[in-house]
C-alpha positions as CSV (number, residue, x, y, z in Angstrom):
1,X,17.8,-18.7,8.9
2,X,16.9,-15.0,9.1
3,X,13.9,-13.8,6.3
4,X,17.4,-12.3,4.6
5,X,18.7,-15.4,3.6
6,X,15.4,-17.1,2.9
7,X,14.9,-14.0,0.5
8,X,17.8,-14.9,-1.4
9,X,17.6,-18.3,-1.0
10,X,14.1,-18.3,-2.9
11,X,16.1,-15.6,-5.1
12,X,18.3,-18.7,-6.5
13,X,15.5,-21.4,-6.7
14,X,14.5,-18.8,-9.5
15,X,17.1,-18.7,-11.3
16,X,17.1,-22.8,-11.6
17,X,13.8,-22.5,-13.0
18,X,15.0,-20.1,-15.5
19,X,18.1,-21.9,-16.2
20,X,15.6,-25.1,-17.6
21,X,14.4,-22.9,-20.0
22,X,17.6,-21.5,-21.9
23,X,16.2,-23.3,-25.0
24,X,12.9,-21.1,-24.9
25,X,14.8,-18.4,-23.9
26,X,17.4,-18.1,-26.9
27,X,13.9,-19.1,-29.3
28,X,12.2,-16.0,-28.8
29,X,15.9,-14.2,-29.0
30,X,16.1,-15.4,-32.3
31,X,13.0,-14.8,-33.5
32,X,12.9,-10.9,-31.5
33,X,16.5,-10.7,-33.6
34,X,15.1,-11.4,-36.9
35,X,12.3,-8.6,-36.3
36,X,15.4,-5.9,-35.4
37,X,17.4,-7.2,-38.7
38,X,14.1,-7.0,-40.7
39,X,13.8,-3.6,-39.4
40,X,11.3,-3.4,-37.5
41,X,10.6,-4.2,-34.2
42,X,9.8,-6.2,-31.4
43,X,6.3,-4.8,-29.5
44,X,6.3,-4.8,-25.3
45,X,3.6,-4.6,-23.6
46,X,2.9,-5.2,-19.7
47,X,0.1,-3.4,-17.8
48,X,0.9,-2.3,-13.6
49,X,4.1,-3.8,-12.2
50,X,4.8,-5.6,-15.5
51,X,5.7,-2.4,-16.8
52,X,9.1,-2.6,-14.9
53,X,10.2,-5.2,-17.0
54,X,9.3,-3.2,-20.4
55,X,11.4,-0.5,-19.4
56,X,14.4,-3.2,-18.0
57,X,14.2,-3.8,-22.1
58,X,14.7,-0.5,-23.2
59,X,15.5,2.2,-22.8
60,X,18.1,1.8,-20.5
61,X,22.4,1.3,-19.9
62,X,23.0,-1.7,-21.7
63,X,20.4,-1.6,-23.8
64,X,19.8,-1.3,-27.6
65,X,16.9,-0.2,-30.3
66,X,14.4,-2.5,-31.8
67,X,11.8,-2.7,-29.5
68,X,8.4,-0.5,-29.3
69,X,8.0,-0.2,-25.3
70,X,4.0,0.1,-25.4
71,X,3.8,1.7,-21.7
72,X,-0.1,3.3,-21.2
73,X,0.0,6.0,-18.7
74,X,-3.5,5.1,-17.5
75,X,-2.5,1.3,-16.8
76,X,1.4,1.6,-14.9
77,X,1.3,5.2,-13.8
78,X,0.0,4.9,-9.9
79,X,2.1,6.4,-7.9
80,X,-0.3,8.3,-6.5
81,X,-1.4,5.1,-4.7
82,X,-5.3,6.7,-4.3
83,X,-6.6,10.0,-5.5
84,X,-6.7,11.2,-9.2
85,X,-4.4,8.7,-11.4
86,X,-4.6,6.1,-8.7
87,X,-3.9,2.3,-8.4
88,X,-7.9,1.4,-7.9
89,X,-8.7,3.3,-11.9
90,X,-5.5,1.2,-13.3
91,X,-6.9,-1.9,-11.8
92,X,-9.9,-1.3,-13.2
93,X,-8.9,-0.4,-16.9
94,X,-6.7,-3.2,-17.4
95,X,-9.9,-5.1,-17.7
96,X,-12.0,-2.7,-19.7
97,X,-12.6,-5.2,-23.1
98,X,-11.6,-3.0,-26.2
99,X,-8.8,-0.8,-24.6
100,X,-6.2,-3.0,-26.5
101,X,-7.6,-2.5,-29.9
102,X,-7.6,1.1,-29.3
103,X,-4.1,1.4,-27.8
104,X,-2.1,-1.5,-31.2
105,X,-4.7,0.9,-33.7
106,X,-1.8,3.4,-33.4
107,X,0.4,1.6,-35.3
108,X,0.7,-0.5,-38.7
109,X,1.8,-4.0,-37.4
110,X,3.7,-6.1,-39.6
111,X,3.6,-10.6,-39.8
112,X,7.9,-9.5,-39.5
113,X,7.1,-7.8,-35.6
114,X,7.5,-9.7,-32.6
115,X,6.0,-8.9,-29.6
116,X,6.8,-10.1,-26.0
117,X,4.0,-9.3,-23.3
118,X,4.4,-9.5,-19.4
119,X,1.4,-10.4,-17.2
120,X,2.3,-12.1,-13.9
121,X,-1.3,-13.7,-13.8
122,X,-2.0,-14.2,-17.2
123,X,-5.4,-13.3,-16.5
124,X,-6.3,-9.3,-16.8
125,X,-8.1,-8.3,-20.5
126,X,-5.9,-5.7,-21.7
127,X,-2.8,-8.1,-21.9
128,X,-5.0,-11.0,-23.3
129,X,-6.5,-8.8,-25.6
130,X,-2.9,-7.5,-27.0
131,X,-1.8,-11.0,-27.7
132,X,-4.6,-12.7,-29.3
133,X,-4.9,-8.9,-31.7
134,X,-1.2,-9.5,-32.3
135,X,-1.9,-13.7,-33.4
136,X,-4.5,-12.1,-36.0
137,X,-2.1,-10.1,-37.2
138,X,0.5,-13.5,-37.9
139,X,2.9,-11.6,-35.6
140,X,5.1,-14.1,-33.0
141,X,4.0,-13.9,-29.3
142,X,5.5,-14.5,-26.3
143,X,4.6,-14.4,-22.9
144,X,6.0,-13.7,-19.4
145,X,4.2,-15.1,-16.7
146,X,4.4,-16.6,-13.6
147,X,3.1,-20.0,-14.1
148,X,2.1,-21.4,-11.3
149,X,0.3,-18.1,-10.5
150,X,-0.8,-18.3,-14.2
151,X,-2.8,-21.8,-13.6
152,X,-4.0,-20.9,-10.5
153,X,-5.7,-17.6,-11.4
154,X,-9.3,-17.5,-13.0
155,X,-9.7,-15.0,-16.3
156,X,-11.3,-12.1,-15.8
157,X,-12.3,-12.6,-19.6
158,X,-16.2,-13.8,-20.5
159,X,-14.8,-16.9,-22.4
160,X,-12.1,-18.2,-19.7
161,X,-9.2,-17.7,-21.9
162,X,-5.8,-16.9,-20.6
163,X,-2.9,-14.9,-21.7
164,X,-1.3,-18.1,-22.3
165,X,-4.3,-19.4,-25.0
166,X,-2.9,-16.3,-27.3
167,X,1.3,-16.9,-27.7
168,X,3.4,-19.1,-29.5
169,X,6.4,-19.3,-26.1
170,X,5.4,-19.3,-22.2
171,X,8.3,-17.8,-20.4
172,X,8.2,-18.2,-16.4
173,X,9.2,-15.8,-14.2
174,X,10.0,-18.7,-11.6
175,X,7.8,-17.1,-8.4
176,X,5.0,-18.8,-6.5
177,X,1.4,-18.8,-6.3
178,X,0.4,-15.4,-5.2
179,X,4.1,-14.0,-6.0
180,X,5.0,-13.1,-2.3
181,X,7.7,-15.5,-0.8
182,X,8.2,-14.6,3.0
183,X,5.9,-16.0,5.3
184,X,6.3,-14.2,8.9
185,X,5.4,-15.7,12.3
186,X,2.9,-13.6,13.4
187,X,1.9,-12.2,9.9
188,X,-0.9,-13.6,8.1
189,X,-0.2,-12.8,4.4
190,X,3.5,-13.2,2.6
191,X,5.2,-10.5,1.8
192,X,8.2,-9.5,-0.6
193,X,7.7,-10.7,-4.6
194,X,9.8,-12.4,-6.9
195,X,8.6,-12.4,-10.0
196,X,10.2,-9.0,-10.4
197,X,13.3,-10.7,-9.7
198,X,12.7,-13.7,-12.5
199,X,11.2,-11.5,-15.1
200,X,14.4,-8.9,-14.7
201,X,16.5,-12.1,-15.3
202,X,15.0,-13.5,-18.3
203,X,14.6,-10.2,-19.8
204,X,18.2,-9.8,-19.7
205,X,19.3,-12.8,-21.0
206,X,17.1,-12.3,-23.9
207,X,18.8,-8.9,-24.2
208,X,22.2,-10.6,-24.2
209,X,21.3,-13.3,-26.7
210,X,19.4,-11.0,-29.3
211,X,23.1,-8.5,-29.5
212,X,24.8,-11.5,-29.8
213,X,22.8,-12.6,-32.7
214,X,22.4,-9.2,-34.2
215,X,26.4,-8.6,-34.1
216,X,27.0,-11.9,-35.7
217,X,24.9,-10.9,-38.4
218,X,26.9,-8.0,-39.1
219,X,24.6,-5.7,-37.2
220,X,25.8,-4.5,-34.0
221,X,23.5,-2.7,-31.6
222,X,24.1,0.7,-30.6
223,X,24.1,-0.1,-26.8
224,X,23.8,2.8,-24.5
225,X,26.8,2.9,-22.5
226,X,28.1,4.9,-19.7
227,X,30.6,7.4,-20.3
228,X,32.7,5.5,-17.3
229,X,33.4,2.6,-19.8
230,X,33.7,4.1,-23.4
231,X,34.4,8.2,-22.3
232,X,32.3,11.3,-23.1
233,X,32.2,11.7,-26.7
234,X,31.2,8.0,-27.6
235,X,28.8,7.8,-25.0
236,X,27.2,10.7,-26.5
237,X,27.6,9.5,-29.8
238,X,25.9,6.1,-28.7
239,X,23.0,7.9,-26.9
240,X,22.3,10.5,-30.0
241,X,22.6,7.5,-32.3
242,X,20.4,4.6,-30.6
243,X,17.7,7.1,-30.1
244,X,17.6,8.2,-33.9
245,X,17.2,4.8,-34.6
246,X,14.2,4.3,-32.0
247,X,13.0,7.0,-34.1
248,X,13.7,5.9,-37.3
249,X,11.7,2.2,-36.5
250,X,9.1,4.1,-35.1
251,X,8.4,5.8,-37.8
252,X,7.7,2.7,-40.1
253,X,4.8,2.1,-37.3
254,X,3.4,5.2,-38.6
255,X,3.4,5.8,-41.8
256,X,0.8,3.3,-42.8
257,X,-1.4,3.5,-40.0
258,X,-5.2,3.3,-41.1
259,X,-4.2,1.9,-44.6
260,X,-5.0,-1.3,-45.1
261,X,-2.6,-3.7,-46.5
């Protein structure tokens, strides 16, 4: 068997791990639906890679309003690799104690928010931080991890505590210890991740579940759509109209901010 065809192999064992948790799965779609009819929204947060799968929720084709993507320039953007903006200062901030609270005192949270927060180790500050600020504030958290990378890895908080110690629903992205799945004769270290793969799978199927749910309620989302399936005009019509709603939910994040409740 070529490293191809291991790839994928591995690839599938995922999604048997994910399939096992359909019932967790369709929980936080419920509860991430009842935040959307309530009208507000459902907070995502992920610091470095995890940011791909905030963005895989919205916005994007296929996807709808009702959630607050919470992407920090200083903690994803490193595509500069080294230099100014680099991957060695995000590192290093996603551990700075404190940054959290600065980053949710934007907006007014409400006990009706969700929030759903992607760390593959479970173990850097900021993302610990944002769920345990979010459990003060009654709101529902769930977490994307990879868990048997999760156990393995120590906290890089004082106390010990874990991503994991601060949400109500552990999702797992299905990958390994250490993430990388290939081992290579003649290469010491594994190469080529998967809890990309996992975590753009169960984001998904949350995605699918929650319009389900919302258009049973009456509610449709207003899914951006390429023109290629529903023509010019509605496209554009869809587009103009999800994104004045992303406004529009936004904008009960902000009018209250600072005033206690």
């Amino acid at each position: 068997m070529n490293v191809i065809e291991t790839y994928l192999n591995k690839c599938e064992t995922i999604i048997e791990k994910i399939h096992a948790q359909k019932e967790e799965i369709a929980t936080a779609a419920n509860w991430f639906a009842q935040s959307i009819l309530a009208g507000r929204v459902v907070h995502l947060f992920g610091s470095g890679h995890s940011r791909i799968m905030v963005e895989e929720m919205w916005p994007r084709y296929g996807s709808f309003p009702g959630f607050n993507p919470i992407v920090e320039l200083s903690l994803t953007y490193h595509h500069n690799v080294v230099g100014a903006n680099g991957q060695r200062q995000a590192m290093f901030l996603e551990n700075v104690p404190g940054l959290a609270e600065r980053i949710l005192r934007n907006f007014a949270l409400d006990k009706k928010d969700t929030a759903l927060i992607i760390s593959s180790s479970g173990s850097n500050i900021v993302p610990i931080e944002m769920a345990e600020l979010f459990q003060q504030k009654e709101i529902k958290v769930v977490a994307l991890v990879t868990k048997e990378h999760a156990e393995k890895s120590k906290s890089k908080r004082a106390d010990g505590k874990k991503l994991t110690d601060f949400v109500d629903i552990i999702l797992d992205s299905g990958a390994p210890l250490g993430d990388s799945m290939i081992t290579i004769e003649g290469l010491q270290t594994p190469v080529s991740p998967g809890s990309t793969v996992g975590g753009v799978i169960i984001i998904n199927s949350i995605k699918a579940e929650v319009a389900r749910l919302l258009t049973e309620a009456g509610k449709p989302p207003k899914v951006l759509t390429a023109s290629a399936i529903v023509g010019d005009e509605k496209a554009k019509q869809l587009f103009e109209s999800a994104y004045d709603e992303h406004a529009h939910r936004l904008a009960e994040l902000y009018k209250n901010v600072g005033r206690e409740s």
